[in-house]
N, C-alpha and C positions, 0 to 999 in steps of 0.2 A: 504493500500500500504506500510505502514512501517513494517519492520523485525524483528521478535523477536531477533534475534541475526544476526551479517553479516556473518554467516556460513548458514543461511537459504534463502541467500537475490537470489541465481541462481534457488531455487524450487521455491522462490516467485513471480520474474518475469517471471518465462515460466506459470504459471497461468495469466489469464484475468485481468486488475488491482483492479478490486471491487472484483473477488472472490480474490484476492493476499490479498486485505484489509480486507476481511473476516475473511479469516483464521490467518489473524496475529493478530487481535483480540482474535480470539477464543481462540490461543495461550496465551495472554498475560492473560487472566484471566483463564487460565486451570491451565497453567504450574508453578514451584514454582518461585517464586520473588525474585528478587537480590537486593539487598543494594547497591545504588551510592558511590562511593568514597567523602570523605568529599572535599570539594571546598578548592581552593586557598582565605586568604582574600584579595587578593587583586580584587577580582571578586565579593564583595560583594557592592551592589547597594539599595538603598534606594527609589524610585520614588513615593512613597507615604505613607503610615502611615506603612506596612511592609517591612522589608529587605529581599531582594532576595539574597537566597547565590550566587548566580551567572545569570546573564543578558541572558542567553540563553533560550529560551520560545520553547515550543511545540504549531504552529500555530493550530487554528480553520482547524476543517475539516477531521481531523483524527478519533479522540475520539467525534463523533458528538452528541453520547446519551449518555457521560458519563458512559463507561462500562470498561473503566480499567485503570481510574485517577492514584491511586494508584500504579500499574507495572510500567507506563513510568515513574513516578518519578528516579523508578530503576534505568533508562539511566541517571540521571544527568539531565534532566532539572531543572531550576532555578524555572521555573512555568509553569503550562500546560492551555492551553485555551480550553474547550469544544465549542461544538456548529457546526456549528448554530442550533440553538432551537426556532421552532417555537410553535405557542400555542398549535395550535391543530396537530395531525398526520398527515402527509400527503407525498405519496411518492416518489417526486420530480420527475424528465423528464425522459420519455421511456430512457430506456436502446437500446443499449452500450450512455456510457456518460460519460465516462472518458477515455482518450488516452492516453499511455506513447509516449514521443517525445526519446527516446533514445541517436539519433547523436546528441540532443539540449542539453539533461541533464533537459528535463523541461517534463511541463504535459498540457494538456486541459481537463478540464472539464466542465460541464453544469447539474450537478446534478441538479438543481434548489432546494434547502432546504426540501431534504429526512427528515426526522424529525420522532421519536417517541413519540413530543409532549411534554406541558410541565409535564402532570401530571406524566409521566412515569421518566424524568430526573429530577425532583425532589423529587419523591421519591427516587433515588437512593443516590441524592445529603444530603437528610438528615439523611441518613445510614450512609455517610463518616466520618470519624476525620480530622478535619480539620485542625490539627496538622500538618497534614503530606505532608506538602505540599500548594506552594503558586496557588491559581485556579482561572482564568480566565472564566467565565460563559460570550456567543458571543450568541445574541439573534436576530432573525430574524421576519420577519410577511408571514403570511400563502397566499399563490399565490394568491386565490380566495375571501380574504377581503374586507368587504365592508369600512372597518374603518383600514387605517393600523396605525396610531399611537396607537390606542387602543388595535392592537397585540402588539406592543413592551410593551406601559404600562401593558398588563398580563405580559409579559416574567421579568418585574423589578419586580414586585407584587409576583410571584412567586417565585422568585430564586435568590434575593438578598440576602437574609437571609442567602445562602449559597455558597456567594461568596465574595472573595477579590479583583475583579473587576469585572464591566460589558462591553463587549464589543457590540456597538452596531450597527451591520452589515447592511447599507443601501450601498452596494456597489458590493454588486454581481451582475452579469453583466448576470444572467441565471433566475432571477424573474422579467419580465416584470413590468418594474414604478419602479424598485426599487430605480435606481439610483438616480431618482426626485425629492427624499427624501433629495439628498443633496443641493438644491438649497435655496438660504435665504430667499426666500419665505417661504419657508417649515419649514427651518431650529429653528428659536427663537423659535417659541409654541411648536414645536417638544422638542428639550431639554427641555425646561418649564415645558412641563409636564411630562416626563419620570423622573425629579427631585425629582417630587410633589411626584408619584409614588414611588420613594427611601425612601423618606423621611417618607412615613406612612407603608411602608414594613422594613425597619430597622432608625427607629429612632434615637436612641443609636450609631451607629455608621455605617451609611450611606458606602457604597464601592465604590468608585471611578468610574466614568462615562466616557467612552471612546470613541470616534464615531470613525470607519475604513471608510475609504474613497478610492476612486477609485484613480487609476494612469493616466485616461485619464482625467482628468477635465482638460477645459480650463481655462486659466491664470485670469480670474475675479471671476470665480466660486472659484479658490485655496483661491484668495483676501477674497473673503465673508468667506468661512469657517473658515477660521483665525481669520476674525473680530467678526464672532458671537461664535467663540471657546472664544476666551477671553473676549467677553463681557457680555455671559450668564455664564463664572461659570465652565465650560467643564474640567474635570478633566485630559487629554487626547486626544490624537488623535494616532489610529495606520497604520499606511504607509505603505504599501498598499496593498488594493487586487489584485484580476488577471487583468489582461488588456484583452482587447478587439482588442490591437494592433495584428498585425502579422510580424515581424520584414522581411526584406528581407534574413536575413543572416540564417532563419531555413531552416534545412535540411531535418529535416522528413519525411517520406507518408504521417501523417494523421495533418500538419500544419494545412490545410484547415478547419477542424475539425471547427465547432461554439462553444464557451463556451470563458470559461476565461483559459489565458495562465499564466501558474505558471511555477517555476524555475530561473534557468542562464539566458535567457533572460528578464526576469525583474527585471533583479538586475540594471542594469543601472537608467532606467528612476523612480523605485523606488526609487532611494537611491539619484536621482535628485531634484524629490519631497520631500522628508523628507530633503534636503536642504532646500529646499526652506519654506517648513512649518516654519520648525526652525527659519526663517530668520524672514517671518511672523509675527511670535508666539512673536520674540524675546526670545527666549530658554525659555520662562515662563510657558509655556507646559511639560510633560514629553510624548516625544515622544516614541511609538512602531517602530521598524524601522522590515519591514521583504517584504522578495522577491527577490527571489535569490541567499541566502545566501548559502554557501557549502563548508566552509572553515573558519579558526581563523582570515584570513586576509579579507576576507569580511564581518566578525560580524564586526572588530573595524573600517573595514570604517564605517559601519552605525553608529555607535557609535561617531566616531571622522564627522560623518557628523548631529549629533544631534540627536541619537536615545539613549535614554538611556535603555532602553533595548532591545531587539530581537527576532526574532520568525523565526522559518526555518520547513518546512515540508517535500517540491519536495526533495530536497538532501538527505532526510531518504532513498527515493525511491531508491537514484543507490548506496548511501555509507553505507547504515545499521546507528543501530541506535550508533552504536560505532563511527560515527562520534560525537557526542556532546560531549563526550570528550577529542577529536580532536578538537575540536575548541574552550573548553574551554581551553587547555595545550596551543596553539595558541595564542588566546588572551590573556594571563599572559603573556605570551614570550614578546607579543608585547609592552602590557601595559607597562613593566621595560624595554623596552628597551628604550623608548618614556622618562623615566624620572616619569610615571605616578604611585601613590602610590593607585589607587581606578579607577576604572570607572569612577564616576561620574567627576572627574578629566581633560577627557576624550572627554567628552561629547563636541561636536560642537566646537572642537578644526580645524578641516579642514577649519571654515570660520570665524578663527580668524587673 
């Protein structure tokens, strides 16, 4: 669904949205590649042992088999997340399964984790330079599992080796159980062992451990993820996937649509949550903050509401991918006007 350039973006949406997202794929690894402009430093952020030139992430969900890491760098993201990747192939929920919301500015989907598996996205992941760029590797488990922590632990066994984080996706709301995985039942042995698994897949220097979490949890489920975020170790938490909700204010035909709801309207109750994590955590997390974002002024809310970095995908859909440097010239504007010499500066400044 995202556009090689926003001179393509009216051919791309009068195509279906998964052929839209085909061919802008096909595009990005056909056509020749451009060089981002070098970042502002005042947009450069640290959240863990790398520095990010700049806080603005390409979410999970685009680049799902890792086939053109490399081009999106072109637009200026800070970092790109692949994924979700499960172990084995498999090709997620009968089609049509994905809906533009247009009047919303948002999307539905219910892929359920299409996947070319892991063997296929790491081979391509140890062909990369890793140079070039900060990568997000968002790891999921295969619908029909008998054992699903044992799919995450392949997807760390595989593919830590060539990542500078893991993101790990129990929060899609279109793999039946998957959400269940967030409960604190589940929750301690789960990271436990997906650690154990980092730990004998890169030794030497382990990649940061991230769990995405749903926007519908209720308020003792948020409590728990908190408490066993900071008590086992969790390097991360990113805020949040699609919701499940249906707000009353969409205008769409295909609202009614099942799947998860991404865009403008999840910016609200996202970036509610990622308060409240924050609050939680007490800022000793580095928070992902994404959903909803489509502009400089709603990266540095999430930011000024405890996201130290960001991720935006739905708004590629209606503004092309020339918005990411729209919101990063946004956010510097905002950041000096604020008095702010850095992000991290920044960071969870709204609930101070």
């Amino acid at each position: 669904m995202l556009a090689l350039t926003d001179l393509a973006l009216p051919v791309l949406r009068a195509l279906p949205p998964e052929a839209a997202h085909r061919a802008s794929l096909w595009a990005l690894k056909t056509l020749p590649r451009r060089a981002a402009a070098a970042d502002q430093p005042v947009l450069a952020v640290k959240p863990w042992d790398h520095v990010f030139p700049n806080p603005v992430g390409l979410a999970a969900g685009y680049d799902k088999n890792a086939e053109a890491i490399d081009p999106l760098f072109g637009f200026g993201f800070g970092f790109v997340e692949v994924g979700t990747v499960t172990p084995l192939p498999q090709p997620g929920n009968p089609k049509p399964r994905v809906f533009r919301l247009s009047d919303d500015g948002a999307a539905i989907n219910r892929l359920g984790f299409n996947s070319q598996g892991l063997v296929a996205v790491a081979r391509r992941l140890a062909a990369r330079d890793r140079s070039r760029g900060i990568l997000g590797v968002n790891i999921g488990r295969n619908k029909d599992t008998d054992d699903p922590i044992a799919d995450y632990e392949a997807g760390v066994t595989a593919l830590a080796p060539y990542a500078d984080y893991l993101a790990v996706n129990v929060s899609s709301p279109n793999t039946p159980g998957l959400r269940d995985m967030q409960r604190k039942t589940v929750l301690p042995e789960f990271i436990a062992r997906l650690q154990l698994a980092r730990a004998k897949a890169t030794p030497r220097r382990p990649p940061p451990l991230l769990l995405k979490i749903a926007p519908d949890l209720e308020p003792q489920a948020r409590n728990e993820i908190a408490e066993v975020a900071l008590f086992s170790g969790l390097d991360g938490l990113i805020i949040s996937n699609s919701t499940v909700a249906r707000p009353a204010s969409l205008k769409s035909a295909r609202a009614c649509e099942t799947g998860g709801l991404t865009g403008k309207p999840l910016f609200a109750p996202s970036t509610a949550l990622l308060s409240e994590m924050y609050r939680l955590t007490g800022g000793r997390l580095p928070l992902v903050g994404v959903g909803g974002i489509a502009s400089g002024a709603d990266a540095y809310a999430k930011i000024r509401a405890g996201a130290t970095v960001v991720q935006l995908y739905t708004a590629l859909v209606y503004q092309g991918p020339g918005l990411v440097a729209r919101i990063k010239t946004d956010l510097a504007r905002l950041l000096r006007r604020d008095g702010f010499v850095s992000v991290g500066e920044a960071v969870g400044t709204a609930l101070q």
